[in-house]
C-alpha positions as CSV (number, residue, x, y, z in Angstrom):
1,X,-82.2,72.0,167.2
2,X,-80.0,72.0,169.9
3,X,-76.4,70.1,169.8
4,X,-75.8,67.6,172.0
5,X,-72.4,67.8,173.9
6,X,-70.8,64.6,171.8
7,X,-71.8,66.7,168.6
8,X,-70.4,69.9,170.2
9,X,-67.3,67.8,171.2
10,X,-66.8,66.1,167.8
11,X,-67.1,69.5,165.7
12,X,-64.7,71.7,167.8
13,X,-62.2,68.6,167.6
14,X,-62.6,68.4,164.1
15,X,-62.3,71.8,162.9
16,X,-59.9,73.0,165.7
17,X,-55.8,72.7,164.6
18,X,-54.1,73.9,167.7
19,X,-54.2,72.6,171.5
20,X,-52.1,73.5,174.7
21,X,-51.3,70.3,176.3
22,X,-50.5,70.7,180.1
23,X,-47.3,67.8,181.7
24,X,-45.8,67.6,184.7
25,X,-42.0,67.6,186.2
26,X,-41.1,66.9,189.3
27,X,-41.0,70.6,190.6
28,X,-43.0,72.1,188.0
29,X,-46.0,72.1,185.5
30,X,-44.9,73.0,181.9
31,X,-47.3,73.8,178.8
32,X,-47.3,73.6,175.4
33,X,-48.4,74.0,171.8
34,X,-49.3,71.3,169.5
35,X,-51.2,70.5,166.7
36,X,-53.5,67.3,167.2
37,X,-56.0,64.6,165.9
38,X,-58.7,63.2,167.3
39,X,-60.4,59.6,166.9
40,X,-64.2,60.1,165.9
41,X,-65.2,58.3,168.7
42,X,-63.6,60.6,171.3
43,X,-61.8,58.0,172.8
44,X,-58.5,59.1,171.9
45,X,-55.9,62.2,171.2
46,X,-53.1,62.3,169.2
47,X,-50.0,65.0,168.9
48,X,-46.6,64.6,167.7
49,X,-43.6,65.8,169.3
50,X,-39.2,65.7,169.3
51,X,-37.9,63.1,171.9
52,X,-35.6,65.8,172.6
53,X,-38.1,68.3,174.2
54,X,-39.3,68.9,177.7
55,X,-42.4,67.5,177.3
56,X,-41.4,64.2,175.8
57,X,-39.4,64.1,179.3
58,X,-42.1,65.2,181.5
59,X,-44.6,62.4,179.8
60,X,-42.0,59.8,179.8
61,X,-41.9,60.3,183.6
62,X,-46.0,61.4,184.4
63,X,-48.2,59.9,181.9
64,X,-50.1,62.3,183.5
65,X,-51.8,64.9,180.6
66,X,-54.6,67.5,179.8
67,X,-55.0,69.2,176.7
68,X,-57.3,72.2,176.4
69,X,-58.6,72.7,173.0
70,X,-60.7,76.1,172.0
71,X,-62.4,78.2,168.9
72,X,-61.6,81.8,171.0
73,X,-60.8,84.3,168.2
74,X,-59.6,86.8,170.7
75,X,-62.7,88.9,170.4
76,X,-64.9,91.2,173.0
77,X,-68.2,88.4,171.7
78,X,-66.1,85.6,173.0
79,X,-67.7,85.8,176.5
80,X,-70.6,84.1,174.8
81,X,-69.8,82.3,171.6
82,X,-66.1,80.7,172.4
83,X,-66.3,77.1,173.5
84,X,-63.5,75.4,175.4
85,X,-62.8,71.5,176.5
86,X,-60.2,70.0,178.4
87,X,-59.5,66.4,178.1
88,X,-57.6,64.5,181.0
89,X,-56.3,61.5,180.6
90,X,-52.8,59.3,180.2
91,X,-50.4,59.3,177.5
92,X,-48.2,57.3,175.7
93,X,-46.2,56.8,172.2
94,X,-48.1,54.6,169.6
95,X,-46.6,53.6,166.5
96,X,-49.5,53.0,164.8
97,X,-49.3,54.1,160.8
98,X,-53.0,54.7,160.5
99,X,-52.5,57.2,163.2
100,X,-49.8,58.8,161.1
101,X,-51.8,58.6,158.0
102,X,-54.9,60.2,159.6
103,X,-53.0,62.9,161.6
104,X,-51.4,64.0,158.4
105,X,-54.9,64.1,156.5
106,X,-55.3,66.7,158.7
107,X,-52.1,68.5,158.8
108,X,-50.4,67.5,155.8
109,X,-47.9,70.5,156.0
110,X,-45.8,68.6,158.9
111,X,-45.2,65.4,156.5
112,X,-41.2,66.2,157.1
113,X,-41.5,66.4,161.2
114,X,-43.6,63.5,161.9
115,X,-41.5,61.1,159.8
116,X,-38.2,62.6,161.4
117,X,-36.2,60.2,162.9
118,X,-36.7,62.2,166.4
119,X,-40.5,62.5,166.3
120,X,-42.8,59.9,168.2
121,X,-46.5,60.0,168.0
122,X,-48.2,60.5,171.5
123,X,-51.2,59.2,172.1
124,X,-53.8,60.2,175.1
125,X,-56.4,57.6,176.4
126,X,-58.9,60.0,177.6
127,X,-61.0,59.9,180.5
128,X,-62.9,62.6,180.4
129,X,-64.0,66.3,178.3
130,X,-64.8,69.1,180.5
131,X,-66.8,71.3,177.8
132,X,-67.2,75.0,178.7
133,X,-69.9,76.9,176.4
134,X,-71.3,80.6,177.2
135,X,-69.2,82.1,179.0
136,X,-70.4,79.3,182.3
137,X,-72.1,76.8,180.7
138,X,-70.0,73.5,181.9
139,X,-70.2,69.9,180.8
140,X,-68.5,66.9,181.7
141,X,-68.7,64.1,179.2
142,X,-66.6,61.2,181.1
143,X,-65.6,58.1,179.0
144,X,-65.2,55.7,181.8
């Protein structure tokens, strides 16, 4: 049986560690890597990050965000197995503890960082996933 996009979605979310989120200066686009968690209902993004770093300052003055999550392994058979999304939508902190506690479920190993006194938890609102599969297969799964 065939996966439907949300399933497709939902799995590469869930097993997926590592995303490149995308902000904006003034004069200039910057990216970065972060580890994330998503909600189950696709709805939202979460990442944490140091106040003092140029993409806390860049989202503090663009809510502005993408993140591009993928499953390449930097093979030759990518071409046609890899998947890629990119989420759009706007960010903002959250102090929500059952963020925290869920984020850390999944990345238990940065307990230290994300209850640092200089770590905030950013959340993304999304608006929409733009799912790439084989190589040109493209899918847009909006959520508003």
């Amino acid at each position: 049986m065939k996966k439907s996009v949300k399933e497709k979605l939902r799995n590469l979310l869930e097993e997926q560690r590592f995303a490149v989120i995308a902000t904006k200066s003034k004069n200039e686009l910057y990216t970065n890597l972060v580890t994330f968690y998503a909600e189950d209902n696709l709805k939202k993004i979460y990442f944490p990050t140091s106040k003092n770093t140029t993409k806390y300052k860049n989202l503090s003055a663009y809510s502005k965000i993408s993140i591009l999550i993928d499953n390449r392994g930097n093979k030759p058979e990518d071409i046609k197995n890899a998947m890629a999304v990119t989420a759009v939508g706007l960010s903002r902190e959250t102090k929500n503890l059952n963020v925290v506690k869920n984020f850390l479920k999944k990345h238990p190993y940065l307990k230290d960082f994300v209850n640092s006194n200089d770590c905030v938890m950013i959340e993304i609102e999304l608006e929409k996933y733009i799912l790439v599969d084989n190589f040109q297969n493209v899918n847009v799964f909006s959520l508003k």
